[in-house]
C-alpha positions in Angstrom: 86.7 123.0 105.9 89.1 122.7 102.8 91.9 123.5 104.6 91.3 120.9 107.2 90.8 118.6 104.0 93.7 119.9 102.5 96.0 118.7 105.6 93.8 115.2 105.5 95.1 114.7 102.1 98.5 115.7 103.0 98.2 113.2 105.8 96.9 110.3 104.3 99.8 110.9 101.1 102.5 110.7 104.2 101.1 108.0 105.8 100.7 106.0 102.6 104.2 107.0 101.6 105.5 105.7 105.0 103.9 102.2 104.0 105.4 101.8 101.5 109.2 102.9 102.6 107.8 99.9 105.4 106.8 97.4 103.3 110.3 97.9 101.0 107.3 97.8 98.0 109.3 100.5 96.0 109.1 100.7 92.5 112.9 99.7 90.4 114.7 103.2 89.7 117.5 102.8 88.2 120.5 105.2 89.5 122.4 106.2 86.4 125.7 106.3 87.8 126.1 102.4 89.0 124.7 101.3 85.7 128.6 100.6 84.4 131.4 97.3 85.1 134.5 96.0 83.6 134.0 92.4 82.1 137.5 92.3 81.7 138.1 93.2 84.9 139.8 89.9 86.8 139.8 92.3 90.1 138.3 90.1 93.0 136.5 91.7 96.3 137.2 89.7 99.8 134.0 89.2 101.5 136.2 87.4 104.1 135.6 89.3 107.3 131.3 89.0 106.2 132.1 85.2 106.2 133.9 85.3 109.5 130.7 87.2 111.4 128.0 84.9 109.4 130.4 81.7 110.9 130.4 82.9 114.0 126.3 84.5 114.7 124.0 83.1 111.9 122.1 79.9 113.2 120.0 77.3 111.8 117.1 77.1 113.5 114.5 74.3 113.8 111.5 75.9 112.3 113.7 76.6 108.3 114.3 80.1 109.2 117.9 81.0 110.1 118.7 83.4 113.1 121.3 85.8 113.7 123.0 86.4 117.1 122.7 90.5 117.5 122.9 90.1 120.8 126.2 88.1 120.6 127.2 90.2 118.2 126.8 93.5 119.8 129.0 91.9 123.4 131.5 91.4 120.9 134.0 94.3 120.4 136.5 93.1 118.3 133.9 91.4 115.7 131.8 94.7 115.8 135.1 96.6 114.6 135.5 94.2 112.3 132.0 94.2 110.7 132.7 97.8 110.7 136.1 98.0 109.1 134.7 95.2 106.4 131.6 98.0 105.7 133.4 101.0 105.7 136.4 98.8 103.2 133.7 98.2 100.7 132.9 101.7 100.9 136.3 102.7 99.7 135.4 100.6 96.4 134.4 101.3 93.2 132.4 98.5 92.1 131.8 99.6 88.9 135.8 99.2 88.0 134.4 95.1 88.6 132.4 92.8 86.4 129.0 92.4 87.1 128.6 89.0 88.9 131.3 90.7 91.1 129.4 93.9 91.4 126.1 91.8 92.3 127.9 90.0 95.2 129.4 93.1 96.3 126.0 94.8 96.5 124.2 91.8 98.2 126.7 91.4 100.9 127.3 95.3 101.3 123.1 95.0 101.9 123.2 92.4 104.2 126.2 93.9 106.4 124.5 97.0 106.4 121.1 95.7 108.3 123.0 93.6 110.5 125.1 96.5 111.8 122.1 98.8 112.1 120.1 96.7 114.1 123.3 95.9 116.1 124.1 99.3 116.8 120.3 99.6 118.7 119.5 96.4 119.7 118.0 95.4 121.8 114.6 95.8 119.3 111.8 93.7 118.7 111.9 94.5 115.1 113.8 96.3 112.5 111.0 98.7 111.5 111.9 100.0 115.4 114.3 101.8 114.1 113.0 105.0 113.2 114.6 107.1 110.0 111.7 109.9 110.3 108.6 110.6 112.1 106.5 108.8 109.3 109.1 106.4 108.1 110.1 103.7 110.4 112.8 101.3 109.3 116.4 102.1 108.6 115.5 102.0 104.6 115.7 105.4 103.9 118.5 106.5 106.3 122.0 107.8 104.2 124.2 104.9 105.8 126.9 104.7 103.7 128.7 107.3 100.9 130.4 105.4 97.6 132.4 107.3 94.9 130.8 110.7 96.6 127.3 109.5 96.4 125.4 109.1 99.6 123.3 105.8 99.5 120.7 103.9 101.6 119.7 100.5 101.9 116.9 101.3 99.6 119.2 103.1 97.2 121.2 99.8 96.8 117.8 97.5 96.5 116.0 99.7 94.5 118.3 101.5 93.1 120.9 99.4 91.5 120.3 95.7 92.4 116.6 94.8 91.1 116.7 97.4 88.0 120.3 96.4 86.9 120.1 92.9 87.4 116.1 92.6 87.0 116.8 89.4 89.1 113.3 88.2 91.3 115.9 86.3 92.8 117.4 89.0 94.8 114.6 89.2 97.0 115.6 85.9 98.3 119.5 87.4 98.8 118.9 91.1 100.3 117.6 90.4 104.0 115.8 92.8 106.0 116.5 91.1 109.4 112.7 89.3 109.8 111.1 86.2 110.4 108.7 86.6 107.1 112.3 87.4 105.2 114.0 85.1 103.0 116.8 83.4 105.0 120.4 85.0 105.4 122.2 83.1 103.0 124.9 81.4 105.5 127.8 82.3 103.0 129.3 85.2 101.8 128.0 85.7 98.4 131.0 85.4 95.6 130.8 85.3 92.1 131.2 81.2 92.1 128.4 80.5 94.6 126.3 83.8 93.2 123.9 81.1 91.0 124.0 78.1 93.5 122.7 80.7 96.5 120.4 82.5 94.8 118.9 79.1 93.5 118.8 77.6 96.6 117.3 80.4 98.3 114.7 80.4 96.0 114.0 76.9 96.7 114.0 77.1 100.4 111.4 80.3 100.8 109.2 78.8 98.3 109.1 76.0 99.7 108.2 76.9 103.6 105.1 78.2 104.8 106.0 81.7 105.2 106.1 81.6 101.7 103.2 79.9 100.4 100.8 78.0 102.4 96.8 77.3 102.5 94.9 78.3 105.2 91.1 77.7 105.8 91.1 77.1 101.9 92.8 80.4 100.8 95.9 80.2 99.1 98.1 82.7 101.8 101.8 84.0 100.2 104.3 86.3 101.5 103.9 89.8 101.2 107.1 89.8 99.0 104.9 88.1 96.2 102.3 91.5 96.0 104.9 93.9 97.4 107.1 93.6 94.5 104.9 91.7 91.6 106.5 93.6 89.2 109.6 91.5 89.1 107.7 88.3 89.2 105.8 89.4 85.5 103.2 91.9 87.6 100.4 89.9 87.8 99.0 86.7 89.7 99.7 84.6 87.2 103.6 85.5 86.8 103.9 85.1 90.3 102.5 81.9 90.3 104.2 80.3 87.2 107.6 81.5 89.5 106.3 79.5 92.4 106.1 76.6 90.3 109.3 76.7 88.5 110.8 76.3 92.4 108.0 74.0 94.5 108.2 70.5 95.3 105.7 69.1 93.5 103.3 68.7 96.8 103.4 72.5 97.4 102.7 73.0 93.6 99.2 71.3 94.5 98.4 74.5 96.8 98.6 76.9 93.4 95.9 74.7 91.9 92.3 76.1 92.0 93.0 79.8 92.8 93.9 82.5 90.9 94.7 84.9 93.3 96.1 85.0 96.8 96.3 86.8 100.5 99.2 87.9 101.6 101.2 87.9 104.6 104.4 88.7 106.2 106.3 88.6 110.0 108.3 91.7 111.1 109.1 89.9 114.1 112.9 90.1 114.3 115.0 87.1 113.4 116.7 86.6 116.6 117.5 83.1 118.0 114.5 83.7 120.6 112.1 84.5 118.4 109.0 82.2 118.2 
């Protein structure tokens, strides 16, 4: 009986484990070695190529949430080497030779690219957390895509890792996209360090502001799964997350905060291809 108990435990630690490599709710662990830039550094990175593939396969869509063409993408030789040889470019880098709105940027886009070639390289899939990276873990998060200055990273490495505790940003959750209909939109340009504030504002703005981010349903106050997920970077309780709601809300979707102090939360893995719902 306590062995079978034994392997229960073990099994329910896995399987809670796995949730949380789903959900992307990690907790900000800083990796030592990124923690460094140059803020004399003048040194520019071309995002070029990113811009060129966002141009050509990210679409607005009538329902706010932006799709991306993988299918298009993936018929497309030549602009699948060159996604690759962008990737595998930054990869030759060391961003920490850069200042740090450059390094941000680089880490965003590098993010971004990443999914996007992922899911490219198996689609057809009805959803990124298809993608298996262990038999408890499914989602590419914790797969060892990429090696940097001799360290091998993953896409939660670069989230968790170095963008939020570096930059201790909430607003990066509105930059890195993880390929979904609940996600924050694909920002539609390249991020640089000139448009780093203006994007990062407006996608703010635009997730708050549509119903997969806050809405009211039967009388209960619904918000993405984003807002409880990672409430530590919006002041880690109810109430932090709800004074960032309102700094970015039209005043008509700040009435849907009033009355409730706490909220459900929900979120749409469904992937954000141009024929999704």
């Amino acid at each position: 009986m306590t062995s079978r108990l034994a392997v229960r435990l073990v099994s329910t630690l896995a399987i809670s484990a796995c949730a949380m490599a789903v959900h992307g709710a990690a907790p900000p662990e800083l990796i030592p070695m990124w923690n460094a830039s140059d803020e004399s550094s003048t040194a520019t990175i071309d995002h070029g190529p990113w811009q060129e593939i966002l141009d050509a396969y990210l679409k607005e869509h009538p329902s706010g949430i932006n799709r991306f063409d993988y299918a298009a993408l993936k018929a497309n030789s030549d602009h699948r080497q060159k996604l690759t040889s962008y990737l595998m470019g930054l990869t030759q880098l060391d961003p920490r030779t850069h200042s740090r709105d450059e390094q941000k940027a680089y880490w965003i886009n590098l993010y971004n690219g990443l999914t996007v070639h992922v899911i490219v390289g198996r689609y057809p899939v009805d959803s990124i957390r298809d993608i298996k990276s262990g038999l408890l873990t499914p989602g590419p998060w914790e797969m060892e895509l990429i090696t940097i200055q001799g360290q091998k990273l993953t896409l939660d490495n670069i989230e968790h890792g170095i963008l939020r505790p570096i930059w201790k940003d909430p607003r990066i959750h509105y930059a890195v996209n993880c390929a979904s209909i609940g996600c924050p939109n694909l920002a539609p340009e390249a991020y640089r360090p000139d448009n780093l504030e203006r994007l990062l504002e407006n996608g703010a703005r635009e997730y708050v502001n549509h119903p997969r981010g806050m809405s009211v349903d039967d009388g209960d106050l619904v918000l993405s799964s984003i807002y409880d997920w990672f409430k530590v970077d919006f002041g880690d309780t109810d109430e932090g997350v709800f004074a960032h709601l309102r700094q970015y809300a039209t005043p008509e979707n700040a009435q849907m905060l009033e009355g409730h102090d706490d909220f459900d939360d929900d979120y749409d893995w469904a992937l954000n291809a141009p024929d999704a719902p």
